[in-house]
N, C-alpha and C positions, 0 to 999 in steps of 0.2 A: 622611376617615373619616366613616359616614353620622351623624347622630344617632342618641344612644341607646347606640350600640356601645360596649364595655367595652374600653380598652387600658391596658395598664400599663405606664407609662414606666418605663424601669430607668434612674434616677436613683440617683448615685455619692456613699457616705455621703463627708462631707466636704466634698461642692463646695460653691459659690457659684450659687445658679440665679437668675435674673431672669426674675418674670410677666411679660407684657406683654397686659393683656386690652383689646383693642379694640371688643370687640362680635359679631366673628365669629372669634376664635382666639383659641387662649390659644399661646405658642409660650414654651417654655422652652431657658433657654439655659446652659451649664454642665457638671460634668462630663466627659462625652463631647467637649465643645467644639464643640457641632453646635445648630441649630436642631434640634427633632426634626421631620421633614416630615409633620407632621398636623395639619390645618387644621378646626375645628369647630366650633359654636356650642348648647354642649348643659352641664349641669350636670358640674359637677368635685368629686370624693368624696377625702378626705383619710383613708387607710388607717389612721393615725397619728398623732401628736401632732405638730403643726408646731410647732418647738423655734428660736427665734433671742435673742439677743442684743438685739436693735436691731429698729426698722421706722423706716427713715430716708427724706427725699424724696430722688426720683431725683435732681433737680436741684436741692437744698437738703438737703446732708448734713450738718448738725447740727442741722436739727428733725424731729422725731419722738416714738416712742416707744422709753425704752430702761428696761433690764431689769436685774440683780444682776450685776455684771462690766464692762460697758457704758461705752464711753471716757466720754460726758458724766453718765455716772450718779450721784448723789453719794454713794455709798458706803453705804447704810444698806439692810441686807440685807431681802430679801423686801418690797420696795417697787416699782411702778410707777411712773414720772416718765416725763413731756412737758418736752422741752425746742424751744423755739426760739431760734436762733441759738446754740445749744450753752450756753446757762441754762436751770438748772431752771425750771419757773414754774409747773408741778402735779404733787402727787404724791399717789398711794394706797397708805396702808399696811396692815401686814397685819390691822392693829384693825378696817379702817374707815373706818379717816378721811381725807376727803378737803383736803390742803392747796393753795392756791391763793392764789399769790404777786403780785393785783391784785385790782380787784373781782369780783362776781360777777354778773353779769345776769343774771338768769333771773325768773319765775312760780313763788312758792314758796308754800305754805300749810302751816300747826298742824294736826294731828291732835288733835283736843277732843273729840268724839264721846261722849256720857252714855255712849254705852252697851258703851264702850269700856276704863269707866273704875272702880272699886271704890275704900272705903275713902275717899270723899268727907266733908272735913270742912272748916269756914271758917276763914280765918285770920282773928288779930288782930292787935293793937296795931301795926297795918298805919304811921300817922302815924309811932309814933314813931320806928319803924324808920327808916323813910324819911328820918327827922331828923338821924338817926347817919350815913347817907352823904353823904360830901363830893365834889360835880362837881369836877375838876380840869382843867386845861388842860396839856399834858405832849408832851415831845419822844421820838419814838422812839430807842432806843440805836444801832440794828442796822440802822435804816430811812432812809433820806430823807424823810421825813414828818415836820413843824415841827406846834407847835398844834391835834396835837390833842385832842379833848376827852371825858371817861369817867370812870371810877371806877375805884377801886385794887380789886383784887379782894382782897389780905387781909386791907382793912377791909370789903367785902361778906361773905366768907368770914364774920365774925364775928357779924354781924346774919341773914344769910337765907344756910347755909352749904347749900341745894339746890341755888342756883343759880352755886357755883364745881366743876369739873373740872381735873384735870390732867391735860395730854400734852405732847408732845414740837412744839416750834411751829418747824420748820427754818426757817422763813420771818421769824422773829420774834428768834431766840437765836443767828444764827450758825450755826447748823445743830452742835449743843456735844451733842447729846444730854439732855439735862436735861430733866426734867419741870418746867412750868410752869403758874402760875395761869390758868385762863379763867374770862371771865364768860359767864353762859348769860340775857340783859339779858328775855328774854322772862318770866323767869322773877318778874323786878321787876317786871313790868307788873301784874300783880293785884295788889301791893299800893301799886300806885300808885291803881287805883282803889277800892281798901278806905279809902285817905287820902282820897280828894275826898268820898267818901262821911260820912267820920267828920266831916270838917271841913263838909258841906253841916248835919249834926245839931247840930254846933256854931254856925254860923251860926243857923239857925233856933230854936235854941233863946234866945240873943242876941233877936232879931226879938221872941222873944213876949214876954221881960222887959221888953222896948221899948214892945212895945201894954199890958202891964197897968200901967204907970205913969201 
């Protein structure tokens, strides 16, 4: 078929079709039970909503992406999940948010922008705060992860309560459904450096009692 030309494949609701794009065809297979014999190298228009379950590799069927119903899916409705080797290990739900079950690599940067921003005021008593939280060193319940080390969020919650959230952490709880504490740590960094600061005025003022004697 030349380029450009418009054909509509009568594709059978129900079937199973398999793409196979190699560069110069797309040849679908299914329904009918037939290759259809049209061979082309031109853009392909989706009339409709392409509606699946699953998008699993050909040769590797239990990673992919699966959908609400989905044999490796874990059950929690209106969710997106990747799984490889048929475990979850990322999901997006329907808030948002995205969960991922190792690290994350990536180039990330804060959005601060003045002019972004209203209702700008300073904070205080930045030190003492920061006196009230206690570092911890702590084993996960849920996890294989020994030592490691952070803050309890519902003694943050009580000193600087901006920077706790709650959601659903499937990666963290068993996947229980339960809302759970987060800490949002970015949130401590200014008044980490409202403390160096309060503690530099302290210091110096120390220094001058020092020289008038």
């Amino acid at each position: 078929m030349p380029a450009g030309a418009d054909f509509v494949y009568p594709l059978v609701a129900g079937g199973i079709y398999h793409f196979n794009c190699n560069g110069t065809k797309i040849d679908f297979i299914g329904g009918a039970s037939q290759v259809m014999p049209y061979g082309f190298h031109d853009d392909v228009t989706m009339a409709a909503d392409l509606k699946c379950m699953n998008v699993l590799g050909k040769n590797d069927g239990d990673t992919g992406m699966v959908f609400d119903g989905a044999e490796y899916h874990s059950g929690t409705n209106n969710q997106i999940e990747w799984v490889t080797a048929g475990q979850v290990e990322m999901a997006l739900t329907n808030a948002g948010t995205l969960h991922v079950d190792a690290d994350v690599i990536c180039y990330s940067s804060t959005v601060s922008d003045i002019r972004l921003k209203k209702n700008i005021k300073p904070i205080s008593s930045s030190l003492a705060t920061i006196c009230k939280l206690d570092g911890v060193k702590f084993d996960w319940i849920h996890r294989d992860e020994k030592e490691n080390i952070g803050l309890i969020a519902q003694q943050v919650e009580e000193h600087i309560p901006e920077a706790i959230k709650e959601q659903k952490l499937m990666f963290y709880s068993n996947n229980d459904g339960k809302d759970y504490k987060t800490i949002n740590y970015d949130m401590i960094v200014p008044h980490l450096i409202e403390s160096i600061k309060e503690l530099k005025l302290e210091l110096d003022d120390l220094k001058n009692q020092l020289k008038s004697k």
